[in-house]
MIBA-719246 format. One record per residue: x, y, z of N, C-alpha, C, O, CB in turn. Coordinates in pm, whole numbers, padded with zeros to 5 digits, always signed. Glycine has a CB too. Layout:
<sebas>
XYZXYZXYZXYZXYZ ...
</sebas>
This chain:
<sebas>
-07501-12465+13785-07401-12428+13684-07441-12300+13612-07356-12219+13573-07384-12542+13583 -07557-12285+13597-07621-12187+13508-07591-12034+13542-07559-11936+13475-07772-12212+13512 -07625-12068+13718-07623-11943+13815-07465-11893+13816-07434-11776+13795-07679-11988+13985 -07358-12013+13847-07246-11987+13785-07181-11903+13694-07088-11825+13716-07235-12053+13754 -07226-11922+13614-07166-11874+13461-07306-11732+13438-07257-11646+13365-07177-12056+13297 -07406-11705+13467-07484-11579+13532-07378-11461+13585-07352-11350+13539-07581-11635+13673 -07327-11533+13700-07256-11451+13776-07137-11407+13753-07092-11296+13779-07249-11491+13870 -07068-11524+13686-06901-11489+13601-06936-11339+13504-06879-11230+13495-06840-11662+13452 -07051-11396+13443-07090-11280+13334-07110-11142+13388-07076-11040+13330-07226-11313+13260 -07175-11149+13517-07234-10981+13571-07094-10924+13634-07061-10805+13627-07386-10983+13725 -07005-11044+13704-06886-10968+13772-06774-10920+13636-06687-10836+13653-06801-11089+13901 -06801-11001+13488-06707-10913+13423-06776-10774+13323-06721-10688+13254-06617-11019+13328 -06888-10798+13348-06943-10673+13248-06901-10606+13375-06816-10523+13344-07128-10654+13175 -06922-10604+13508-06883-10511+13622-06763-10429+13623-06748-10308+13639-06871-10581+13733 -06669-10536+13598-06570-10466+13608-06498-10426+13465-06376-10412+13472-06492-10534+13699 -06550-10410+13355-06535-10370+13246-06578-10223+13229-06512-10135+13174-06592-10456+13169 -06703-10210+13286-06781-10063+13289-06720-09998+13401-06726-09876+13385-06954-10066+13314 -06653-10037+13527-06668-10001+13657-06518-09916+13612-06512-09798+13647-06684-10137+13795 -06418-09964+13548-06303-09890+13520-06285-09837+13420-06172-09801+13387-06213-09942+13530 -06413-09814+13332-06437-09709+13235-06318-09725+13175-06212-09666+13199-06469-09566+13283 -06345-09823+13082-06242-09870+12968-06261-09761+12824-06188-09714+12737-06284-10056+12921 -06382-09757+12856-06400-09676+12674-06467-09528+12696-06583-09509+12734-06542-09783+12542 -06389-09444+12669-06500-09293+12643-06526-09237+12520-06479-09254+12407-06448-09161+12708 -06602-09175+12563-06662-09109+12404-06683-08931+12465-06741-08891+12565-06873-09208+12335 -06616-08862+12368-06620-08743+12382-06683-08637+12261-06737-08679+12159-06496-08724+12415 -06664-08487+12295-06774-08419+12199-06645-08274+12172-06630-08225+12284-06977-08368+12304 -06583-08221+12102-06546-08102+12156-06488-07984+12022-06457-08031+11913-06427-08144+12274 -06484-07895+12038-06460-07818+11946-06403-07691+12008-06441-07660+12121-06572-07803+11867 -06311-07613+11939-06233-07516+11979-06198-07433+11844-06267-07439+11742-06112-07574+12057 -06069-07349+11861-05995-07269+11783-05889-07299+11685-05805-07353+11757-05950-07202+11855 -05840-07297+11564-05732-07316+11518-05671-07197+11466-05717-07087+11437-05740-07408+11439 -05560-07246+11461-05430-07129+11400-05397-07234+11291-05407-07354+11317-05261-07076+11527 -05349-07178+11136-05318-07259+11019-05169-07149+11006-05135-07042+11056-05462-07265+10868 -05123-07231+10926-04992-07181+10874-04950-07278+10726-04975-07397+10709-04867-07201+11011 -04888-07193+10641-04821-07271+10565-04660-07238+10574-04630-07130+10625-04881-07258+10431 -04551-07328+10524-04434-07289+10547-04346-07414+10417-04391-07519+10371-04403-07300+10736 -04215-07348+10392-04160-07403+10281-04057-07383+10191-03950-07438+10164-04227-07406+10226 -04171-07217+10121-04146-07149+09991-04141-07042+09990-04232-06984+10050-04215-07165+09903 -04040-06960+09925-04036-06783+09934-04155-06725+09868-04166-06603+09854-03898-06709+09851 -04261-06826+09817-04368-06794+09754-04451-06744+09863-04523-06649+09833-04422-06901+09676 -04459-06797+10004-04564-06734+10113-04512-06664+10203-04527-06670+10325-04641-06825+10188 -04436-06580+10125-04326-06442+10220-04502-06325+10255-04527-06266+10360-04130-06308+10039 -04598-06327+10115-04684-06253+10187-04854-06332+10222-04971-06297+10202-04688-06114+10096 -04787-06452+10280-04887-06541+10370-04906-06516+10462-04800-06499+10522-04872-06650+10396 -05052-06487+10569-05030-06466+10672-05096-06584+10731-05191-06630+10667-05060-06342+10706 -05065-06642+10841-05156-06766+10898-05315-06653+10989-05315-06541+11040-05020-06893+11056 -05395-06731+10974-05500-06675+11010-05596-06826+11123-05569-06945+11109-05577-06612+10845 -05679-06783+11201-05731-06818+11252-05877-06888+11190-05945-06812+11121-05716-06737+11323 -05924-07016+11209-06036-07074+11207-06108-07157+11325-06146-07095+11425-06018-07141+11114 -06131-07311+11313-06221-07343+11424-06227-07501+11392-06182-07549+11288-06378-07256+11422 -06295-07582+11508-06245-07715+11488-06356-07768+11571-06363-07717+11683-06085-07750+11532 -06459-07875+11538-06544-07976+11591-06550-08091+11576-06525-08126+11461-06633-07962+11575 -06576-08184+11659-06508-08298+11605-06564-08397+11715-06652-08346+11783-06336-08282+11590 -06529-08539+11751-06612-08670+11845-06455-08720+11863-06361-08721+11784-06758-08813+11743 -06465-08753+11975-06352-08801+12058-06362-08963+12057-06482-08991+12051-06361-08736+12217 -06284-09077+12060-06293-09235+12128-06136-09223+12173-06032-09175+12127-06336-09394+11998 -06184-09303+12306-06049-09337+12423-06106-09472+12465-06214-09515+12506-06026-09212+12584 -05968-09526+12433-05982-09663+12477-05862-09680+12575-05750-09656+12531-05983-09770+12353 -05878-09726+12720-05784-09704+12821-05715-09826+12829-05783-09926+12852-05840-09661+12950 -05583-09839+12813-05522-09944+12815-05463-10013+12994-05447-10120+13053-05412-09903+12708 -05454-09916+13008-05395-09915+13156-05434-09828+13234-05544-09781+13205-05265-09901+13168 -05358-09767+13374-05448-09697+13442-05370-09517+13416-05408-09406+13451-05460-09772+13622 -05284-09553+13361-05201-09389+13321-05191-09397+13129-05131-09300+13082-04975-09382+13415 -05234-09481+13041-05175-09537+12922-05315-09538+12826-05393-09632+12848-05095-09698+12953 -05352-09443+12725-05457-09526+12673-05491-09496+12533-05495-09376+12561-05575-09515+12755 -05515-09497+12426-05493-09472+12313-05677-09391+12239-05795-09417+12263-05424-09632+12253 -05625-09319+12172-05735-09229+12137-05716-09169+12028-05608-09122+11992-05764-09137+12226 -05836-09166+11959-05876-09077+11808-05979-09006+11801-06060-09013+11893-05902-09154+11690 -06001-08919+11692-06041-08813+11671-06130-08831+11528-06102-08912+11440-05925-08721+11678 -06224-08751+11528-06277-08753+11423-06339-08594+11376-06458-08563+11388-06371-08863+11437 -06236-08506+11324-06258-08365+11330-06313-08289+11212-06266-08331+11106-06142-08310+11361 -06396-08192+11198-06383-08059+11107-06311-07978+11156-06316-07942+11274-06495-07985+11079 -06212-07927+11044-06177-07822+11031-06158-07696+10923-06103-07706+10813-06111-07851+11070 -06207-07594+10971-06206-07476+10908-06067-07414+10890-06024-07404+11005-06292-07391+10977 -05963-07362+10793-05850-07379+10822-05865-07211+10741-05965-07176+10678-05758-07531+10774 -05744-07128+10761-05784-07037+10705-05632-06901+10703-05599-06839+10804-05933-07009+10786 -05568-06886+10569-05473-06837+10557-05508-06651+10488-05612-06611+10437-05394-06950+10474 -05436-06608+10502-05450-06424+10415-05309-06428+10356-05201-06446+10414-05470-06243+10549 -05338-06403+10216-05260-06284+10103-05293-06180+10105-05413-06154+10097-05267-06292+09969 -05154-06031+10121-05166-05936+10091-05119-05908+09984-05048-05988+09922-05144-05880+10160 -05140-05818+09950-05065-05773+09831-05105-05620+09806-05221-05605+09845-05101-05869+09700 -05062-05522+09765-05080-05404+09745-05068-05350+09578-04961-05390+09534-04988-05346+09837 -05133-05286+09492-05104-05210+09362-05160-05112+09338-05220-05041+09419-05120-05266+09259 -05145-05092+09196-05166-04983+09120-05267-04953+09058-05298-05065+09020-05097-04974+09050 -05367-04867+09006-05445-04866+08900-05414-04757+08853-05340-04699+08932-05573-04884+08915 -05437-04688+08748-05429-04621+08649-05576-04615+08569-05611-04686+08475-05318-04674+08579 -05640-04522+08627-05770-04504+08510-05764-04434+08445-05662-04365+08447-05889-04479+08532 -05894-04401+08322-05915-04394+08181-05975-04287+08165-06046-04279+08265-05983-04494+08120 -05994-04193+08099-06119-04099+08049-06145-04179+07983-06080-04281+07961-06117-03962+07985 -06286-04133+07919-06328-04161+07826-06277-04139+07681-06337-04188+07585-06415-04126+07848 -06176-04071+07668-06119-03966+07578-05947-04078+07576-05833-04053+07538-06119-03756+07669 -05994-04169+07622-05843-04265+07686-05719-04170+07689-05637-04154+07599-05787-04415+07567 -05722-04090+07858-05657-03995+07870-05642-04061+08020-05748-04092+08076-05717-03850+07829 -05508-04088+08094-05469-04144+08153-05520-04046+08317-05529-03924+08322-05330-04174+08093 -05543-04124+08413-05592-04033+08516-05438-04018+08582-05336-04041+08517-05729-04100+08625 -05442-03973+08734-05354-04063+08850-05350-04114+08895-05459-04129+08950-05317-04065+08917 -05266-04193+08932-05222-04341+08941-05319-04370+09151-05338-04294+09245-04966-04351+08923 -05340-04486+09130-05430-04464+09268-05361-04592+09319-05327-04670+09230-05629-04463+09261 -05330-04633+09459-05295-04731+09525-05358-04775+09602-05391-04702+09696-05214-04723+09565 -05399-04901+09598-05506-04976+09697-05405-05110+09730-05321-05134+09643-05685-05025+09608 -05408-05174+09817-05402-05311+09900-05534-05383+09914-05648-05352+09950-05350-05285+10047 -05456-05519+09863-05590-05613+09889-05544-05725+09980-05424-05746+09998-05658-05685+09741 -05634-05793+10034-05651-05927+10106-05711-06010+10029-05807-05954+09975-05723-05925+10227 -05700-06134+09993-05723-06239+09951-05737-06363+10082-05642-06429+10122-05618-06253+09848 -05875-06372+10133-05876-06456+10264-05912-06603+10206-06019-06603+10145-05999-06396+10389 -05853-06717+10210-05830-06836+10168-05879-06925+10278-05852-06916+10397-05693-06853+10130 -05948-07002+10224-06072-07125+10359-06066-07239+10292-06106-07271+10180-06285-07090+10384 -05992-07315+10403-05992-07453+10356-06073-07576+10478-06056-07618+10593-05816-07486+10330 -06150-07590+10383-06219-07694+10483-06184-07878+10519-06220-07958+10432-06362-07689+10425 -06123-07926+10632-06092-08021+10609-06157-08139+10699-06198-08101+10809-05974-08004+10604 -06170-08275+10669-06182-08384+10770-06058-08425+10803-05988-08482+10720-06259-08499+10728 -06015-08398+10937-05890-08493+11015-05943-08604+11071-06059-08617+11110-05810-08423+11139 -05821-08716+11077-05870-08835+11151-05690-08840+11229-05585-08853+11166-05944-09001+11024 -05703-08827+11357-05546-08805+11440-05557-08953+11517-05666-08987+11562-05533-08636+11579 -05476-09013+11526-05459-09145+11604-05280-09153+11735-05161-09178+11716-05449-09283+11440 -05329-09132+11803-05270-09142+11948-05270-09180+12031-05369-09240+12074-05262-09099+11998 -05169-09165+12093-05108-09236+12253-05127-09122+12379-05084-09007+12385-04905-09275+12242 -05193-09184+12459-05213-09079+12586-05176-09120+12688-05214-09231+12727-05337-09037+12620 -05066-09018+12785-05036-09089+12895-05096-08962+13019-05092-08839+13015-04854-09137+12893 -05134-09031+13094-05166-08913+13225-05077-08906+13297-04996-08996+13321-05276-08933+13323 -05079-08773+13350-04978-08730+13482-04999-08683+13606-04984-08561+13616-04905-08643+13457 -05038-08759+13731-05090-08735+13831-05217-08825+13853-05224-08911+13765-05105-08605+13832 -05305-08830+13930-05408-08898+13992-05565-08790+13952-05640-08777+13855-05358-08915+14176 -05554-08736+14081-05660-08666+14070-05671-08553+13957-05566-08489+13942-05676-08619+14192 -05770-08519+13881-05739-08377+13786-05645-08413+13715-05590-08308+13682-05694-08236+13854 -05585-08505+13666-05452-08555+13603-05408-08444+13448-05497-08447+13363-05487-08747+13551 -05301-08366+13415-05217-08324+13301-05250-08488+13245-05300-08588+13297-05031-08261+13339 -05184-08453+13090-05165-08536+12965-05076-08492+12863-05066-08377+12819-05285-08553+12902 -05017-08585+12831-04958-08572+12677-04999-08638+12603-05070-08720+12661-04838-08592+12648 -04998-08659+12465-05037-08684+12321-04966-08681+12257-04892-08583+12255-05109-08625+12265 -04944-08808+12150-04900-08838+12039-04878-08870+11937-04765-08916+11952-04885-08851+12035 -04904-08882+11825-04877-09016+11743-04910-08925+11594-04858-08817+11569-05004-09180+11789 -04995-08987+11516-05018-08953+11348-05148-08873+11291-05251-08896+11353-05030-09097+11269 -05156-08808+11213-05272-08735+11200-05294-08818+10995-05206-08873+10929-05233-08511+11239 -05396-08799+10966-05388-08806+10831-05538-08667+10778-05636-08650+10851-05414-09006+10781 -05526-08618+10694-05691-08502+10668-05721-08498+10511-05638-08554+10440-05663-08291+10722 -05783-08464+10476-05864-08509+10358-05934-08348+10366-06006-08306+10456-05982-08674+10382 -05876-08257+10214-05957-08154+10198-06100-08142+10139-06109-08188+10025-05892-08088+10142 -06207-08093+10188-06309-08138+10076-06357-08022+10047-06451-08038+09969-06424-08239+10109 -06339-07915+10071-06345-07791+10008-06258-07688+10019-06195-07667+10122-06442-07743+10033 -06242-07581+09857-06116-07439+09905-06200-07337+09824-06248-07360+09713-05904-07450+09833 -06213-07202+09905-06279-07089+09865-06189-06991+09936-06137-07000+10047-06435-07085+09900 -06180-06850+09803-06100-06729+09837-06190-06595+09837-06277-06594+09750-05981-06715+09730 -06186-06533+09883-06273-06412+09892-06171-06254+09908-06120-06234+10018-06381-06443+10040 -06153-06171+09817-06057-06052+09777-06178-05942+09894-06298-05949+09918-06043-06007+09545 -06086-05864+09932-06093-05779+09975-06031-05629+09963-05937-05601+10037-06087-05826+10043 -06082-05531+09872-05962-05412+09865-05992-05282+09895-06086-05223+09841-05904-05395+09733 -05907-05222+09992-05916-05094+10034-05803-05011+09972-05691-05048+09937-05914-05091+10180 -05853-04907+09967-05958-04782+09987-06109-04866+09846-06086-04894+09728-05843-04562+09913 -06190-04876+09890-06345-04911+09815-06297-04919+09658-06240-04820+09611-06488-04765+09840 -06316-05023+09586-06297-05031+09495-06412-04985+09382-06533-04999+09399-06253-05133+09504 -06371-04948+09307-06563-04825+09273-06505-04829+09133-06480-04717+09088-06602-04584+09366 -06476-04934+09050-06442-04956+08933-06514-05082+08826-06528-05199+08861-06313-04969+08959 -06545-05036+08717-06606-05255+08672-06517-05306+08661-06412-05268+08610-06688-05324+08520 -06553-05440+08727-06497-05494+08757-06434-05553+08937-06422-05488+09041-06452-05446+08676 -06403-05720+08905-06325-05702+09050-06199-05737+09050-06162-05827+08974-06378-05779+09161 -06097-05664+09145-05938-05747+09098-05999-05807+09170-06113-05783+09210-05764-05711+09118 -05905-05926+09208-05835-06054+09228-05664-06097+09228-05595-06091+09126-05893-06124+09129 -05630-06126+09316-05470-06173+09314-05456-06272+09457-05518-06250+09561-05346-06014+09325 -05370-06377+09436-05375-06506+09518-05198-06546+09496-05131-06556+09394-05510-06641+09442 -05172-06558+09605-05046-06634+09608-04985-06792+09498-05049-06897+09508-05060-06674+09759 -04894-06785+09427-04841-06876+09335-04884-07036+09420-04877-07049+09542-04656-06838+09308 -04925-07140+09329-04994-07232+09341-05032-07261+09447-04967-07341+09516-04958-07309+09299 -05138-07208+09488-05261-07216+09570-05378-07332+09530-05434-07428+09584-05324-07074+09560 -05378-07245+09376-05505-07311+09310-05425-07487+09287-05511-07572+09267-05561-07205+09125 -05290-07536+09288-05258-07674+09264-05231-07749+09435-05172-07857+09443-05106-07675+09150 -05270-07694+09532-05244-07737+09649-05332-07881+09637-05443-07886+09584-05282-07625+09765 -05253-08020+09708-05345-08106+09707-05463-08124+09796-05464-08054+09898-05288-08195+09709 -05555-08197+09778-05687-08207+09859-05582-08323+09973-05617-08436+09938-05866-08286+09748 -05526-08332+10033-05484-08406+10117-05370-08377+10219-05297-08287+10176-05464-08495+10053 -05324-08433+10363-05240-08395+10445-05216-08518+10568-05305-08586+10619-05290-08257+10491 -05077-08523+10595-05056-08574+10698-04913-08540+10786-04840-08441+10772-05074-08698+10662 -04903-08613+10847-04771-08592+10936-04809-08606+11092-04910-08670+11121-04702-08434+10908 -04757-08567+11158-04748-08592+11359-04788-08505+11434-04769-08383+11423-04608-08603+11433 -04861-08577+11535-04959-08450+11577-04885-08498+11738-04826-08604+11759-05186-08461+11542 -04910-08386+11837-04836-08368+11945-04961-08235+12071-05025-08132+12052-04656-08297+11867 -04938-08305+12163-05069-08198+12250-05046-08257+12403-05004-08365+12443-05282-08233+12186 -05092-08138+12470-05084-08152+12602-05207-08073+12676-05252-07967+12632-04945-08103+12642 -05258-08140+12801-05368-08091+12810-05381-08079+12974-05287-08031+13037-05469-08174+12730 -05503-08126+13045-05558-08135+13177-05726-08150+13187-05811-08074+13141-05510-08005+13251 -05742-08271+13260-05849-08305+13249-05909-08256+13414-05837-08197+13495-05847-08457+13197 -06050-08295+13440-06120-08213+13527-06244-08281+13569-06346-08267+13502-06148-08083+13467 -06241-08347+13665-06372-08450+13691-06466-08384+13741-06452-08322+13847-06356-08567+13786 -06620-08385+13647-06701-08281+13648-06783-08357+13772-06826-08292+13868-06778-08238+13495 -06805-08524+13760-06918-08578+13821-06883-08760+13745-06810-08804+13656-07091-08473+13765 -06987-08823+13850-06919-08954+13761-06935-08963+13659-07044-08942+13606-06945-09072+13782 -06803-09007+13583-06801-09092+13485-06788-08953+13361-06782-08977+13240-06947-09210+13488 -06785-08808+13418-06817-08699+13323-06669-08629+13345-06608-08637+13451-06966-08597+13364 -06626-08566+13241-06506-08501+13278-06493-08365+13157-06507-08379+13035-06369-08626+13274 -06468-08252+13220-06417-08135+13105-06279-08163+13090-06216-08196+13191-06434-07966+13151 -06211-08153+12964-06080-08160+12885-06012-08078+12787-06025-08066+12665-06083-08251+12828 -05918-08014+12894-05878-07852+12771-05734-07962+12721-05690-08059+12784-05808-07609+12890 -05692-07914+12609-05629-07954+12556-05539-07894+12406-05597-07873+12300-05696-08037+12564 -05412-07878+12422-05346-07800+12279-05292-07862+12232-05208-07939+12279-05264-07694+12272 -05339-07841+12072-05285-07951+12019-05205-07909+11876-05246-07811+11815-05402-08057+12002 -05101-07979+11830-05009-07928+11738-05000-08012+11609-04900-08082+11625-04879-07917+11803 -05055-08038+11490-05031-08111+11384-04971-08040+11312-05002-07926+11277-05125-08163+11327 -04847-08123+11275-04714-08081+11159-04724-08166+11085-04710-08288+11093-04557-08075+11197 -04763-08063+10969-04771-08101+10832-04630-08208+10785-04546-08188+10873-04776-07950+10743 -04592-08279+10716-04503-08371+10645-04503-08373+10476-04406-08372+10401-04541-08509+10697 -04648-08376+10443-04633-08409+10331-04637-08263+10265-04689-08168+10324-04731-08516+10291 -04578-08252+10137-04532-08121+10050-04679-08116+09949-04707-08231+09918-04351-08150+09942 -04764-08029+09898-04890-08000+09920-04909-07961+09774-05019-07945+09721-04921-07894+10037 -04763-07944+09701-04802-07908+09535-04622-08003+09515-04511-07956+09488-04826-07658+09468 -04667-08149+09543-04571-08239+09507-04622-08254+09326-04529-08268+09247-04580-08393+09620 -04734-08252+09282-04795-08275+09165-04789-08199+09129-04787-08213+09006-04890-08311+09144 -04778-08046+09174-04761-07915+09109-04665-07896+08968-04548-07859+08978-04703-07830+09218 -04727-07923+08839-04608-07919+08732-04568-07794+08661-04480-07787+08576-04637-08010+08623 -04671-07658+08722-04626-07553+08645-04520-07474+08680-04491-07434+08792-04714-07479+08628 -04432-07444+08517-04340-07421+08484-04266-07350+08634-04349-07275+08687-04360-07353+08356 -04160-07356+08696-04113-07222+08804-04152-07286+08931-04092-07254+09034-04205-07053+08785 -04235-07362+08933-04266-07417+09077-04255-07530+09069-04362-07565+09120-04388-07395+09139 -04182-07658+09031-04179-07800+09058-04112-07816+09143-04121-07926+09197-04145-07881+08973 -04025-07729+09192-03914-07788+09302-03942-07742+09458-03870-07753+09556-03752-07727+09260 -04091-07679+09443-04125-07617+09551-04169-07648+09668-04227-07750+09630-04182-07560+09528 -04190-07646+09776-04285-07733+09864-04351-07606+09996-04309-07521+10074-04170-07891+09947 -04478-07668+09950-04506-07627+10086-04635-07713+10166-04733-07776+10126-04540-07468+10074 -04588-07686+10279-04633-07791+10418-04696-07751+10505-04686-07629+10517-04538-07843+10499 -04772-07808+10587-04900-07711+10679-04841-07728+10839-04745-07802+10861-05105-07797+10664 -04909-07654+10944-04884-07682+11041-05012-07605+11130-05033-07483+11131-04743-07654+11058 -05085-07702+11199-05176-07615+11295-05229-07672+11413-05263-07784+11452-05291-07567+11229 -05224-07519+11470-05218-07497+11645-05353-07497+11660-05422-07406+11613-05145-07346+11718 -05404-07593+11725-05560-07612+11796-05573-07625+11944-05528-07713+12017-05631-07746+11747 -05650-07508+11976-05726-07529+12175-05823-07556+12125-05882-07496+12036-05754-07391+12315 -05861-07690+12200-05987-07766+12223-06099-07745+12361-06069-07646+12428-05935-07907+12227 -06159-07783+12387-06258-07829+12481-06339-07922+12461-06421-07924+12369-06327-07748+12513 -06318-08030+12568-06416-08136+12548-06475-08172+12681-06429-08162+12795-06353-08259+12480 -06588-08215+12635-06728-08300+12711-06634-08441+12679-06584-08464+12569-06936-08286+12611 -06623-08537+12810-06607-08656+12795-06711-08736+12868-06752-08671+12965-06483-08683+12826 -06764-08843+12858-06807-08940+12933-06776-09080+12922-06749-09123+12810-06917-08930+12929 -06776-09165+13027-06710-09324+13024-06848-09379+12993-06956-09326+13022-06626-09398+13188 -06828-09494+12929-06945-09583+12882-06895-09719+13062-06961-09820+13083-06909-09669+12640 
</sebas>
């Protein structure tokens, strides 16, 4: 009986591992950020950052299998803006008027957690699609001014797009991606993959100053990945 129930046990751990039910992956790539909404980010530009993060796939079937993410991301927008200065003698005697443009580069650092549906397409080397919910959690925001022609004055300007500084530490909405996987060796596979999270929730819903309560603005970003997968 013993040998029995021995053997029930080795033929189902067998075939539990043998069809590589669970993977675990490693991968990090590129992002594109955007905000969108409000005539307030007419001089927003979306800018480029970067994304690392641990993969789990749990295979439901043999084309069907559900998977999450556990990501950093570096997220990262530009304000322009262009003005005036007007300097001083000492004698407070007005100079000419000088024009510089600045950049204001804006970094937002976030944890995503994306939860989805994966279906494959084909057998060997199989395409994919992706689906389902994203939720992210900001845990840091830093701006850094930039102004040309050399700013050679005391002092530093500074100028930032209308509520920036009330954006919430938080985000969600539906994430969407399509990819192609690539069997490196057993049980190992490379996985390119693009992926699209659209923002939902409005980002200065709490925003109460005066001129902006009725405002919204919402995120959206374009990520190429690469991943290391392996089946347990």
């Amino acid at each position: 009986m013993k040998r029995v129930l021995l053997l029930l046990i080795i033929l189902v751990f067998n075939s539990v591992f043998s069809q590589e039910k669970v993977r675990l992956g490693i991968h990090s790539g590129v992002n594109h950020y955007s905000l969108r909404g409000s005539e307030v980010l007419d001089d927003v530009d979306s800018n480029f950052g970067y994304a690392i993060g641990l993969n789990f796939e749990y295979k439901i079937s043999e084309k069907l299998s559900l998977s999450t993410d556990l990501i950093f991301e570096k997220k990262q927008v530009n304000y322009s803006y262009d003005f005036v200065y007007t300097p001083m003698s000492q004698d407070g005697i007005p100079g000419e008027d000088e024009k510089y443009h600045g950049i204001t580069k804006n970094s937002f650092n976030f944890i995503t957690l994306p939860i989805t549906l994966k279906y494959k397409i084909g057998n060997k080397n199989p395409f994919f699609v992706k689906s389902g919910v994203y939720v992210a959690k900001m845990l840091s925001q830093k701006e850094k001014t930039e102004v040309s022609p050399s700013w050679t004055y005391y002092g530093s300007p500074n100028d930032n797009f209308p509520m920036v500084s009330g954006m919430d530490n938080q985000d969600y909405g539906l994430t969407f991606s399509i990819g192609k996987e690539f069997k490196i060796k057993d049980k190992n596979y490379l996985i390119v993959e693009l992926r699209d999270n659209l923002g939902f929730h409005n980002s200065v819903s709490r925003l109460l100053a005066d001129g902006y309560s009725n405002q919204e603005i919402k995120t959206n970003t374009l990520t190429l990945l690469i991943q290391w997968s392996f089946g347990l």
